[in-house]
SEDOTOR-91321 format. One record per residue: x, y, z of N, C-alpha, C, O in turn; residue in one letter. Coordinates in steps of 0.1 Angstrom, whole numbers, padded with zeros to 4 digits, always signed. Last residue first. Example, Ala and Ser with C-alpha at 12.3 -4.5 7.8 and 13.67 -1.06 7.14 Angstrom:
<atoms>
+0128-0022+0071+0137-0011+0071+0129+0000+0079+0134+0011+0080S+0132-0057+0078+0123-0045+0078+0132-0033+0078+0142-0033+0085A
</atoms>
This chain:
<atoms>
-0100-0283+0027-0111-0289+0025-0121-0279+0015-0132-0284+0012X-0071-0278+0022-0080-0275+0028-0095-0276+0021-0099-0271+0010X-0043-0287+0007-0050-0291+0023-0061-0289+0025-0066-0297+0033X-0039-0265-0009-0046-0278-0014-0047-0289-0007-0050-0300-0011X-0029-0245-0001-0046-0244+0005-0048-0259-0008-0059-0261-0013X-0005-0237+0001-0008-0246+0010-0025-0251+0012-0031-0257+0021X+0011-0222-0016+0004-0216-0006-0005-0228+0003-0012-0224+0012X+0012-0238-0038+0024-0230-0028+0025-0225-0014+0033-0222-0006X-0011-0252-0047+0000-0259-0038+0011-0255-0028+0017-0259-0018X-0023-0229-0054-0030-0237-0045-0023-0245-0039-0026-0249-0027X-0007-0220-0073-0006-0214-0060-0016-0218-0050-0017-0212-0039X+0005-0228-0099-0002-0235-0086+0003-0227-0073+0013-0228-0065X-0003-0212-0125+0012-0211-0119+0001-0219-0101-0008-0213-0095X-0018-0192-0148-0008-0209-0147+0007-0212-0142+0018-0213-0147X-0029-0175-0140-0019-0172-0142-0010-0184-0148+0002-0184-0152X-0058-0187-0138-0055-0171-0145-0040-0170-0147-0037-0163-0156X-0049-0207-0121-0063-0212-0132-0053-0194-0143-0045-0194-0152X-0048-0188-0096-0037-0199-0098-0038-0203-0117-0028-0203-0124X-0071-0174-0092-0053-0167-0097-0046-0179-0104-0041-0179-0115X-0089-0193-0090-0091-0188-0094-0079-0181-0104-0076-0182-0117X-0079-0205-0060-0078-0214-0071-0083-0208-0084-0082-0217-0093X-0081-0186-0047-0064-0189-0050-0069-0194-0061-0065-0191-0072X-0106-0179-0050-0103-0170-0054-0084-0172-0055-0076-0164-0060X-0117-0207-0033-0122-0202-0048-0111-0193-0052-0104-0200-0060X-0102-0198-0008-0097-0210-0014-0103-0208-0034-0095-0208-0044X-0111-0185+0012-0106-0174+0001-0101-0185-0008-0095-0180-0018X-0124-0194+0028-0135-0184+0019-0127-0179+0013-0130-0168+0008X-0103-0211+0037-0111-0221+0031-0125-0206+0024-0134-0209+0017X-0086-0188+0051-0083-0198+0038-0091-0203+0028-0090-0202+0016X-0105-0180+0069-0098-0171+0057-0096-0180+0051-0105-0183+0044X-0100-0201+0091-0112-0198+0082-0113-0189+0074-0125-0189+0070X-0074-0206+0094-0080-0213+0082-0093-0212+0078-0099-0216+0068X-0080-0178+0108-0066-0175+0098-0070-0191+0084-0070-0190+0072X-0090-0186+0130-0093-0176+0123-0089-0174+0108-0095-0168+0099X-0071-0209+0141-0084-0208+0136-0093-0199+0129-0102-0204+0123X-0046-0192+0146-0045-0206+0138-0065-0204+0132-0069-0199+0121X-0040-0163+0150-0053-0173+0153-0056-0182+0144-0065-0181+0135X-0007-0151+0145-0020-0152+0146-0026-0163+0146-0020-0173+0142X+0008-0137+0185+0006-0149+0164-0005-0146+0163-0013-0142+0171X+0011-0103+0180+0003-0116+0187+0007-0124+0176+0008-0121+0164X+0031-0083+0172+0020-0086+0171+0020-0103+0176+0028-0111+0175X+0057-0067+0195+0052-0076+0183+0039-0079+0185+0034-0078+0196X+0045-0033+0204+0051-0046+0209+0048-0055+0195+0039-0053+0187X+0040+0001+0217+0037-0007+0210+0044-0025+0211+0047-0027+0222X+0040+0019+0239+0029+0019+0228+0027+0008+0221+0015+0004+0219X+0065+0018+0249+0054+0015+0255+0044+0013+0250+0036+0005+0255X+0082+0019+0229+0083+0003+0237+0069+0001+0246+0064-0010+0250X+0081+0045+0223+0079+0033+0213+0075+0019+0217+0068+0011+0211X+0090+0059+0243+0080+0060+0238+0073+0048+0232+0062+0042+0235X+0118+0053+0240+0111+0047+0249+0097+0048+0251+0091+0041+0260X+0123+0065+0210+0123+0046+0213+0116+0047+0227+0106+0040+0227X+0118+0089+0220+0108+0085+0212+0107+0070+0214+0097+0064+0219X+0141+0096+0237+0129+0095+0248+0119+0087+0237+0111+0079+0242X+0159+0092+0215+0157+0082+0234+0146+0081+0237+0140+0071+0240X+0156+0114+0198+0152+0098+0196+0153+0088+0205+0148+0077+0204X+0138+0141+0217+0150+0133+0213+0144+0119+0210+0134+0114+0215X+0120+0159+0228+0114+0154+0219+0126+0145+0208+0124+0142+0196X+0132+0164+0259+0124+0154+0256+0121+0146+0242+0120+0134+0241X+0144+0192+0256+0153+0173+0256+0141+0165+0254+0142+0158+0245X+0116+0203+0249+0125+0202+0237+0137+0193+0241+0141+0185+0233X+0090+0196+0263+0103+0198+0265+0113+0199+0256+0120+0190+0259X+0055+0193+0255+0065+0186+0257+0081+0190+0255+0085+0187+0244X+0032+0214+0250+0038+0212+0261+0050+0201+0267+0054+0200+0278X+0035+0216+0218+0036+0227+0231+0044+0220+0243+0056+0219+0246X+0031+0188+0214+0042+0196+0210+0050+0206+0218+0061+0206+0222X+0005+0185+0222+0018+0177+0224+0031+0184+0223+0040+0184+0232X-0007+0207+0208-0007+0210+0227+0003+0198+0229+0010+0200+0238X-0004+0195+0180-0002+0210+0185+0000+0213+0202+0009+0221+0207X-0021+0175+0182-0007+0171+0179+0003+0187+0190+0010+0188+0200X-0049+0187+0191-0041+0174+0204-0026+0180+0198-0018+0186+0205X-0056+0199+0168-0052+0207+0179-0044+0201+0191-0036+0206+0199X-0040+0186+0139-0049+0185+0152-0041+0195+0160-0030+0199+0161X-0020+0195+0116-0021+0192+0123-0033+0197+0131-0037+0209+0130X-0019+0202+0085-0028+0194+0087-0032+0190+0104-0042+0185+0107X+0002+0220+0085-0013+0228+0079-0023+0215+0083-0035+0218+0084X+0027+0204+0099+0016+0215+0102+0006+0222+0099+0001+0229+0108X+0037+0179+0091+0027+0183+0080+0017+0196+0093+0005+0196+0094X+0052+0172+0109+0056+0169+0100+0048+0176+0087+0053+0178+0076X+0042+0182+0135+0059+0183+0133+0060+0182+0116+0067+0191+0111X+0018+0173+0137+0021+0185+0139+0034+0189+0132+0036+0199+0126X+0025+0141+0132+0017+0153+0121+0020+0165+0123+0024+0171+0113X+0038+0136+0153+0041+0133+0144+0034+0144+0135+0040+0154+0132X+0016+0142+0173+0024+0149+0179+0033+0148+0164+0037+0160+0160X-0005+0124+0163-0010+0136+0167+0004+0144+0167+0003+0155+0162X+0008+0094+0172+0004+0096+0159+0003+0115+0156+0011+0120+0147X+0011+0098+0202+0022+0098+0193+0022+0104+0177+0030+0112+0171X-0016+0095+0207-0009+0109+0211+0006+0107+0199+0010+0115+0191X-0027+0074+0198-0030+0083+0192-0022+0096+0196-0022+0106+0188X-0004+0052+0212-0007+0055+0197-0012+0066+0192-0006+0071+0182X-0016+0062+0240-0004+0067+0233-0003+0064+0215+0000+0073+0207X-0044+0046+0240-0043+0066+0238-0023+0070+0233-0020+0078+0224X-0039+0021+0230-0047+0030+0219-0042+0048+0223-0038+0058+0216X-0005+0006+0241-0022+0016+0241-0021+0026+0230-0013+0033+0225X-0002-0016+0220-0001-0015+0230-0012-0011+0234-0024-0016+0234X-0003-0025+0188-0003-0013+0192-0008-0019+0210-0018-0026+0211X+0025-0039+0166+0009-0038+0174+0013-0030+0185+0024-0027+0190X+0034-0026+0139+0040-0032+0150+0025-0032+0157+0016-0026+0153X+0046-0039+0104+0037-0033+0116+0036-0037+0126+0037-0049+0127X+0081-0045+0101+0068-0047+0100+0060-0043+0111+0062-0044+0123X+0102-0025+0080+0101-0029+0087+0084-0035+0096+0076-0026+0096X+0116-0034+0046+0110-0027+0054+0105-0032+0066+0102-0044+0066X+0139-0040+0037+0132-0047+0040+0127-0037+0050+0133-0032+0060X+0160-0039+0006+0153-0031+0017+0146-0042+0023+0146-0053+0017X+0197-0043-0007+0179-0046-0008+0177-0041+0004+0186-0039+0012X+0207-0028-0038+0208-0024-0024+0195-0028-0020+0184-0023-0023X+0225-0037-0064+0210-0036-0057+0211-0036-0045+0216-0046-0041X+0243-0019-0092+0240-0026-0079+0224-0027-0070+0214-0020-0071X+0234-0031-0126+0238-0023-0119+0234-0028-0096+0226-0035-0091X+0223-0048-0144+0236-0050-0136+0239-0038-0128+0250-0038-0124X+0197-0035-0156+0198-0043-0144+0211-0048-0143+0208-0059-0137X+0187-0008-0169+0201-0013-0163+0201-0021-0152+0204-0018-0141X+0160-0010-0180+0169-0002-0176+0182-0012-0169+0181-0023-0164X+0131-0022-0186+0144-0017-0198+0155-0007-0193+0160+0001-0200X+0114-0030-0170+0111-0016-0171+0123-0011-0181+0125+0001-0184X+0118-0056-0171+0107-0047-0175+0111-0039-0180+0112-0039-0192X+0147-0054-0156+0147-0057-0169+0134-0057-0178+0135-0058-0190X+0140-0047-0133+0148-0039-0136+0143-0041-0156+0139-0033-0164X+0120-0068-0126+0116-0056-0124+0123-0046-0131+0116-0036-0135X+0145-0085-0123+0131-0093-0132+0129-0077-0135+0134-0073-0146X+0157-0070-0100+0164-0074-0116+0154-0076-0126+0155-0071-0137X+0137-0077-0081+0140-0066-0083+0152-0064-0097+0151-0054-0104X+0143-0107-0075+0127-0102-0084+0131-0088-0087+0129-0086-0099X+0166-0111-0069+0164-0116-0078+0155-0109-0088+0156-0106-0100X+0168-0095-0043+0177-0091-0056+0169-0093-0066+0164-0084-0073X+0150-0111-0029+0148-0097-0034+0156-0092-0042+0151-0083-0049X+0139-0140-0023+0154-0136-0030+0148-0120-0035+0141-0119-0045X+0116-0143-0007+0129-0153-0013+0138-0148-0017+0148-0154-0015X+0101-0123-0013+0102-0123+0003+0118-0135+0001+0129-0133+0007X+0095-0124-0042+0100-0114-0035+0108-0116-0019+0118-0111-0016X+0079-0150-0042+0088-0149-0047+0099-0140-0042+0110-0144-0038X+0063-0143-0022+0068-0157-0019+0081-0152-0022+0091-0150-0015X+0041-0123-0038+0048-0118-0029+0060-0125-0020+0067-0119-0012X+0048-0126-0073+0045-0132-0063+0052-0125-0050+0064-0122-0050X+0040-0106-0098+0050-0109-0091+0042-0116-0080+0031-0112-0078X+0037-0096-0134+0028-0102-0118+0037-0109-0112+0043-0118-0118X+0035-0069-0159+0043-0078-0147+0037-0081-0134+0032-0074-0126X+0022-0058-0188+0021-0063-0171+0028-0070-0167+0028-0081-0173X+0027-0060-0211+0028-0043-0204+0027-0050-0193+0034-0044-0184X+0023-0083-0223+0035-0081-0223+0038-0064-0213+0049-0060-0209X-0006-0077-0229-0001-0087-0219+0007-0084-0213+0006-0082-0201X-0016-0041-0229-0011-0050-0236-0009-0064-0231-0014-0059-0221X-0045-0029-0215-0028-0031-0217-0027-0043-0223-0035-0053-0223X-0075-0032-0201-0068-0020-0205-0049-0022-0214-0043-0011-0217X-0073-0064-0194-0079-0054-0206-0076-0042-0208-0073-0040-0220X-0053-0064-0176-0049-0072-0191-0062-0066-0200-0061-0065-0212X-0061-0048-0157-0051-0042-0161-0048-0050-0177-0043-0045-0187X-0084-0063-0148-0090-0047-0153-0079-0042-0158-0080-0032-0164X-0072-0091-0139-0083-0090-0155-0083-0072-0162-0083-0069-0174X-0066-0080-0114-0057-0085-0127-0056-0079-0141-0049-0071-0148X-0091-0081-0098-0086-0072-0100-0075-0067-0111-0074-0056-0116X-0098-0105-0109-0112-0096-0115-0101-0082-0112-0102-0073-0120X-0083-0121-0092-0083-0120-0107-0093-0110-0113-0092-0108-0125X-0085-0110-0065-0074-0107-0070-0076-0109-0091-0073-0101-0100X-0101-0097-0044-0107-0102-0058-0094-0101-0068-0093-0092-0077X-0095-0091-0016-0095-0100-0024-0107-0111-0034-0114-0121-0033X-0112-0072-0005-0096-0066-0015-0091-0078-0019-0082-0076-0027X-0134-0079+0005-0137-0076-0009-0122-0072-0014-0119-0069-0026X-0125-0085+0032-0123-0099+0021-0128-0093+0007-0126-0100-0003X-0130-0062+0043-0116-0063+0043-0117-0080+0033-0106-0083+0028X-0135-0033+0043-0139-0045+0039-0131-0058+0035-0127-0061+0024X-0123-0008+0055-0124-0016+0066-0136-0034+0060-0141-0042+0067X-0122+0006+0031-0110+0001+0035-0113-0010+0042-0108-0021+0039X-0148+0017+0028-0145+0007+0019-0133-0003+0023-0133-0015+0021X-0148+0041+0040-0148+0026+0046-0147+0018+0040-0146+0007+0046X-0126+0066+0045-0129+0057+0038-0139+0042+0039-0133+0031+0038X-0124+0076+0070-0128+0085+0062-0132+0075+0048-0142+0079+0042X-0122+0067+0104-0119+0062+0093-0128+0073+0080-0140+0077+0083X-0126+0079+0131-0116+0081+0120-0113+0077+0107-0103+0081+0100X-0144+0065+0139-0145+0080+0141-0137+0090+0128-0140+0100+0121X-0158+0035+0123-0148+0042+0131-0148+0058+0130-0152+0063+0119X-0186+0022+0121-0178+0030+0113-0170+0038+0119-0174+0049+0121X-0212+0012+0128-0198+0008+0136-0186+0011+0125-0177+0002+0122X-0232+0015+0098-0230+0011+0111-0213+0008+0115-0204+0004+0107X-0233+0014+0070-0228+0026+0076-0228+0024+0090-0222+0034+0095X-0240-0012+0060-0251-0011+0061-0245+0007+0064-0254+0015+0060X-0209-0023+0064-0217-0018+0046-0230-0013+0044-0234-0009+0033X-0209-0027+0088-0201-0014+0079-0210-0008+0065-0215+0002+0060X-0225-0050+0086-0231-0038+0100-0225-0027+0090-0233-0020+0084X-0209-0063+0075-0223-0067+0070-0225-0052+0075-0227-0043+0067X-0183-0064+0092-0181-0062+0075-0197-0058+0070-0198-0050+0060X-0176-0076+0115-0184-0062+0112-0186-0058+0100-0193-0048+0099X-0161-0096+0114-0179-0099+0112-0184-0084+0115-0196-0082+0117X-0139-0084+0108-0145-0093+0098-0159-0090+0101-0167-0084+0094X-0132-0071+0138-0131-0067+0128-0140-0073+0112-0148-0065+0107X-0135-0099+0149-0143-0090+0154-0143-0084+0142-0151-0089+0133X-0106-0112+0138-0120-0111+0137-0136-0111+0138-0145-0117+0133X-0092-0090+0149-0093-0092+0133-0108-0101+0132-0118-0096+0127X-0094-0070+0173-0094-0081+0170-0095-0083+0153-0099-0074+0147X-0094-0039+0173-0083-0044+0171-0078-0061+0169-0067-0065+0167X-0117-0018+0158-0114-0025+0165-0102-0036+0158-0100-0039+0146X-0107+0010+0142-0108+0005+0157-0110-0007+0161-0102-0008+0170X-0088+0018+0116-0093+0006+0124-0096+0007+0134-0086+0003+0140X-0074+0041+0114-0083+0040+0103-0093+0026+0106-0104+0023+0099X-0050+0044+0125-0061+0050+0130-0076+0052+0121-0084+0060+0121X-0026+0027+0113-0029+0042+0112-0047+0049+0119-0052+0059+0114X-0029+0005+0124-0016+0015+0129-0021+0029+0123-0019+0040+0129X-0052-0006+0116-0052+0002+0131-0041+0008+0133-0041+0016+0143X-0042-0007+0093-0049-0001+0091-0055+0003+0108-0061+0014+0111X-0020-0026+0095-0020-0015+0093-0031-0003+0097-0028+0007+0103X-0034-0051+0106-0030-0043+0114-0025-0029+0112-0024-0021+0121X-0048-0052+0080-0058-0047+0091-0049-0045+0101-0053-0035+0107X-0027-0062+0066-0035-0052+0061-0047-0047+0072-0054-0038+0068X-0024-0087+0080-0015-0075+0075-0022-0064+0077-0023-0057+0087X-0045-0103+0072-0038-0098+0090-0034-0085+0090-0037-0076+0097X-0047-0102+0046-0056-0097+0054-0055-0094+0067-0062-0086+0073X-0021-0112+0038-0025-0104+0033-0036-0094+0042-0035-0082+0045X-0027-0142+0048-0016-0131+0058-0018-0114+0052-0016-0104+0059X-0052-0147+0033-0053-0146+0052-0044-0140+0053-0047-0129+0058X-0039-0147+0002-0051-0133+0009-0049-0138+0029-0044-0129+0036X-0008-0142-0003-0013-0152+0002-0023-0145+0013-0020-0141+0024X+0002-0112-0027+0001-0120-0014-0010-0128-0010-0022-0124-0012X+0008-0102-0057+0000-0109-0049+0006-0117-0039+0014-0126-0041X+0015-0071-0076+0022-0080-0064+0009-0086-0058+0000-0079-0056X+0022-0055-0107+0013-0061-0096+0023-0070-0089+0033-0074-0093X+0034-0031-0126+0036-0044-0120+0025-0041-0111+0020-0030-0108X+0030-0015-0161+0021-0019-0153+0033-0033-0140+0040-0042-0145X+0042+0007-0182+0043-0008-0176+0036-0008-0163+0039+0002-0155X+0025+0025-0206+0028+0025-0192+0029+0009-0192+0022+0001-0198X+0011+0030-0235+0024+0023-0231+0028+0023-0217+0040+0020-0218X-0012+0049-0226-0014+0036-0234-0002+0026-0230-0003+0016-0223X-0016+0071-0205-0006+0066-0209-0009+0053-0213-0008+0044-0204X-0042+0077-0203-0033+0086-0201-0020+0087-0208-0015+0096-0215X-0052+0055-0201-0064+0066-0217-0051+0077-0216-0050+0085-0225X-0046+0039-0188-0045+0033-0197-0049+0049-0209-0048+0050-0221X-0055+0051-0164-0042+0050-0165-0037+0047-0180-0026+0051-0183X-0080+0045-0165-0081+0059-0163-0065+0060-0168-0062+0069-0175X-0084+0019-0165-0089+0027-0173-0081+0038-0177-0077+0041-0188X-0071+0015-0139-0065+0009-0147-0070+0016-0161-0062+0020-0169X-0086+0031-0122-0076+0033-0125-0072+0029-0135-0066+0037-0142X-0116+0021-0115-0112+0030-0125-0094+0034-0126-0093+0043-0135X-0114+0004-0091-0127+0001-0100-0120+0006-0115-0118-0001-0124X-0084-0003-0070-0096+0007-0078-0103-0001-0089-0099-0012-0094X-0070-0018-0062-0084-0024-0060-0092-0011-0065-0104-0010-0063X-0049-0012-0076-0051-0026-0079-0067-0028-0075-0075-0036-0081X-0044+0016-0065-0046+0013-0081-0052+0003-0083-0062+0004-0091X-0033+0016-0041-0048+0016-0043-0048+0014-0057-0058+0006-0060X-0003+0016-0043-0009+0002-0042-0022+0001-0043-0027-0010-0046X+0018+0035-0061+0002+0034-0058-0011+0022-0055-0022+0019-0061X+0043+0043-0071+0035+0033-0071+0023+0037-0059+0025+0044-0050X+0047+0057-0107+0039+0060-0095+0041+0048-0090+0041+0039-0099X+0081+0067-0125+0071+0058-0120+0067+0068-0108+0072+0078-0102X+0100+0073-0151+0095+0080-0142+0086+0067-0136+0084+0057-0143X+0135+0064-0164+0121+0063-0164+0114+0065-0151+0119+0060-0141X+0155+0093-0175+0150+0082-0167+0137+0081-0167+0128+0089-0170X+0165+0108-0196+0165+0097-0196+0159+0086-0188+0157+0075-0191X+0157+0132-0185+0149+0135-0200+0151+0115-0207+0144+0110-0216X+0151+0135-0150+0159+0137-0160+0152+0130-0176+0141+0124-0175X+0128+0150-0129+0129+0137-0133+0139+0143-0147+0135+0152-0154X+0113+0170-0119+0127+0171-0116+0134+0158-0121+0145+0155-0118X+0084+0170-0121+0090+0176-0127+0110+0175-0125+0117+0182-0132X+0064+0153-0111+0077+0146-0123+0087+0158-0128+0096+0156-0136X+0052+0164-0097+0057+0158-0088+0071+0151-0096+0081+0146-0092X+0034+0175-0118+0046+0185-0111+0056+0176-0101+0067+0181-0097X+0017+0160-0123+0027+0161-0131+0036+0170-0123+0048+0167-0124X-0003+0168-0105+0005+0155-0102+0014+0155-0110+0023+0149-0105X-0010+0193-0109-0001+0194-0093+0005+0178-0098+0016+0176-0096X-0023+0190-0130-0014+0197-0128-0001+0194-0116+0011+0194-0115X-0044+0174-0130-0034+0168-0133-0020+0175-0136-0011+0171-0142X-0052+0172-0094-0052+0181-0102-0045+0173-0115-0039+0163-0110X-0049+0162-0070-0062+0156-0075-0057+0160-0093-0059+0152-0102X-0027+0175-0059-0026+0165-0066-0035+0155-0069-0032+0143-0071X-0045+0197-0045-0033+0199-0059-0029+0188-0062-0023+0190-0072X-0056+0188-0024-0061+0188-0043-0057+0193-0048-0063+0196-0058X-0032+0176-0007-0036+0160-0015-0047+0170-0026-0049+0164-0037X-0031+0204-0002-0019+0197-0006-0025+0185-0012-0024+0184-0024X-0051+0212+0014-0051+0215-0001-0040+0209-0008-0040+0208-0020X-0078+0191+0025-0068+0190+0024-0063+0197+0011-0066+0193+0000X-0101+0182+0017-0099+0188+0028-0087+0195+0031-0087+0205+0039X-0103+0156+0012-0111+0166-0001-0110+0181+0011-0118+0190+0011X-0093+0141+0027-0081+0144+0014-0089+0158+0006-0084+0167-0002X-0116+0134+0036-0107+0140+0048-0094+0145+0037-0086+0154+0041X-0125+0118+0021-0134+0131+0026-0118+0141+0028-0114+0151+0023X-0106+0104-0002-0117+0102+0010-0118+0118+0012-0113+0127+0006X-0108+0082-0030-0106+0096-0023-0113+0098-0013-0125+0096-0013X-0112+0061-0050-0109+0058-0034-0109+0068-0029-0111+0065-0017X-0117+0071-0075-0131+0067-0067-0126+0061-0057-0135+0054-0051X-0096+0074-0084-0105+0089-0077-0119+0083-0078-0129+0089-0081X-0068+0070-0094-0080+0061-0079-0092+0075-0075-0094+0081-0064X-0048+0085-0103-0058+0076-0110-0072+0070-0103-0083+0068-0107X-0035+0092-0081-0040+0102-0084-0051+0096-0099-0060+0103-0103X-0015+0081-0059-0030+0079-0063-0040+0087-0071-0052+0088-0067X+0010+0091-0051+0000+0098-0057-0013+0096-0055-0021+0104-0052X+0032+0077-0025+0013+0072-0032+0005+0081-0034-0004+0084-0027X+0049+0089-0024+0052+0073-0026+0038+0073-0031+0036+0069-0042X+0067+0117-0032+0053+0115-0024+0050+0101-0028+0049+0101-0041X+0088+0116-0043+0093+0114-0027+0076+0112-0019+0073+0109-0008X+0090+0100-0074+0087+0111-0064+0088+0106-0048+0089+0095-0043X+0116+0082-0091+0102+0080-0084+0100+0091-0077+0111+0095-0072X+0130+0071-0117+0128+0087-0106+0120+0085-0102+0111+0085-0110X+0160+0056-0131+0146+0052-0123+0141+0072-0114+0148+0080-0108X+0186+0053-0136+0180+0053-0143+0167+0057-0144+0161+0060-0155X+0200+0049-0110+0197+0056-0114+0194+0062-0128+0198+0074-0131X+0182+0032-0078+0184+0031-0098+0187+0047-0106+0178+0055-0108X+0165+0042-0059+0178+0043-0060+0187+0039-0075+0196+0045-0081X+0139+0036-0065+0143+0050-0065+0156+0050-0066+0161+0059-0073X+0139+0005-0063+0138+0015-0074+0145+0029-0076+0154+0033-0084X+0136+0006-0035+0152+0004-0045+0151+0006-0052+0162+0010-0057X+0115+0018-0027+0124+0025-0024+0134+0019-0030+0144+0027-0032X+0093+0001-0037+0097+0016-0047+0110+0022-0036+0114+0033-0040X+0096-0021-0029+0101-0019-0041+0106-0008-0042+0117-0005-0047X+0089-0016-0002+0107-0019-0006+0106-0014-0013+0113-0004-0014X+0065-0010-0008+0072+0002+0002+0088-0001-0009+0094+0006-0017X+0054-0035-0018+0054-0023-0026+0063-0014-0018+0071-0009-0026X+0049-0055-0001+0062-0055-0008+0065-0042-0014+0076-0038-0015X+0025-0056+0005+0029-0069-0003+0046-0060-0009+0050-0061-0021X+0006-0041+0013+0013-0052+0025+0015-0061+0018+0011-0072+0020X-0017-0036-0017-0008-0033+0002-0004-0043+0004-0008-0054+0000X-0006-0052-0045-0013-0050-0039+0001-0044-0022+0013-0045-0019X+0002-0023-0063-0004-0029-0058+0005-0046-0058+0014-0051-0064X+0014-0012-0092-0006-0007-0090-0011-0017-0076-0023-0020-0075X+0036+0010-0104+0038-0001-0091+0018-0001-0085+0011+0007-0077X+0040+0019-0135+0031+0016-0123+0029+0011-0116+0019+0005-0117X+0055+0035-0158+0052+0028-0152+0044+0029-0137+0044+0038-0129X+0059+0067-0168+0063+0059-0176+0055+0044-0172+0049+0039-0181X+0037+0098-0160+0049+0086-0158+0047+0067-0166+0038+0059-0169X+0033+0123-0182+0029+0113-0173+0036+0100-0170+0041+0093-0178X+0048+0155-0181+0052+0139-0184+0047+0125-0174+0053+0120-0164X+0046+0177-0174+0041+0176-0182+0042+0158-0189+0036+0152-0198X+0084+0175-0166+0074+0186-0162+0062+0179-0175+0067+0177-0186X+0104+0162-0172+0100+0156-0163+0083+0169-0164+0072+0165-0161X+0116+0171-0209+0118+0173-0192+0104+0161-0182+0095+0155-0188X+0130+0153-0235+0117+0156-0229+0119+0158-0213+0122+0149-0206X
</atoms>
């Protein structure tokens, strides 16, 4: 059976800022395994789709279920094909939608410890220009105002994104993959687990998915979101990237970056020293902020923990907190 026409085999469904990047890049190297070079179809999540995609003709040819099979098309007749698509996990409809496609798809999930989960995932989300404000949380208590359509970033096209304690509904999010699927079709991974021994969990992963786990493993560690210095060079950087990379999408800013910057200039010297000014490690984070995340996300460990029978109220430390 060629790759063309062939909904993929398995499903990396999640969660962000938990691992998923690595996975699918050691994955891909298996060669047993074919993952597309476009990392997050998302093409089951079509109640996450934002404006700014409905805009775009490259992301609606892979609304299509044409354009998204085509991304399988170069996949050999033995390997097994995968999406991962970390929006899957907090889609409403994917797991459905995934399930009516492909009944037998293997399913993995990844759960991270929701406060670092939620630092994370908000610094991303100002790395990519989809967050304005850059305190976390400030960020938080805008949550009420967002949901009302108030203080809705310029750029954010989604806001759902910017809710940032509704992405932890980890069992209710679980629950939508063990009703659609079999038990045995799901794999739940701990993000602890992974961060501990990445061979190890990526073998677990190997031996799911029925493929050749002696074979070598080359581990990744992707590299972590970096805080953003200044806002205007982030966005000139961001701008000047797109142009280069995806020209049917580029801004007019990326375009006059481009223009008017020097061709020695647009070297990996001048970029890293670009880089140092824009950006820098993130701040620790706010002991105090970070246990008041804990103690409103304490229900919802002790919830996973109850759903998986596995104490992640002790691993995770929240059987300290009041």
């Amino acid at each position: 059976m060629t790759g063309e026409g062939r909904v993929p085999d398995f499903f990396v469904v999640g969660h962000q800022k938990s691992g998923t990047t690595a996975l699918h890049q050691m994955l891909s190297l298996h060669p047993q395994i074919f993952l597309p070079s476009v990392k997050e179809p998302k093409y089951f999540a079509t109640d996450l789709r934002s404006r700014l995609e409905a805009r775009s003709p490259a992301a609606l040819r892979l609304h299509t279920l044409e354009g998204y099979l085509s991304l399988y098309a170069a996949a050999g007749p033995e390997q097994r094909t995968g999406d991962a698509s970390p929006q899957y996990l907090r889609s409403r409809v994917a797991a459905g939608a995934i399930a009516e496609a492909r009944p037998d798809a293997r399913i993995i999930a990844i759960f991270r410890e929701p406060a670092s989960f939620v630092r994370s995932f908000h610094l991303q989300m100002v790395s990519a220009n989809v967050e304005s404000e850059r305190d976390l949380g400030k960020a938080i208590a805008l949550e009420g105002a967002r949901r009302a359509g108030k203080h809705i970033p310029r750029r954010c096209h989604h806001p759902d994104r910017l809710q940032y304690a509704e992405h932890v509904h980890y069992v209710e999010q679980l629950r939508r993959f063990h009703d659609a699927f079999p038990k045995e079709n799901v794999l739940v991974l701990i993000y602890d687990d992974y961060r501990r021994d990445n061979e190890a969990t990526v073998r677990t992963v190997l031996r799911f998915l029925e493929v050749d786990d002696a074979v070598p493993v080359q581990t990744i560690d992707t590299k972590p979101v970096k805080a953003i210095r200044s806002m205007p060079l982030h966005r000139l950087a961001n701008a000047a990237r797109l142009a280069r990379t995806s020209p049917e999408a580029a801004s007019r800013l990326g375009r006059t970056v481009n223009a008017i910057t020097p061709a020695p200039l647009r070297n990996d010297s001048f970029r890293a020293s670009w880089r140092k000014l824009a950006y820098g490690a993130p701040a620790p984070p706010d002991e105090r902020l970070m246990l008041e995340l804990r103690r409103r996300f304490k229900p919802e460990v002790v919830a996973l923990s109850e759903y998986l029978g596995r104490d992640l109220v002790g691993e995770w430390g929240y059987d300290e907190i009041a």
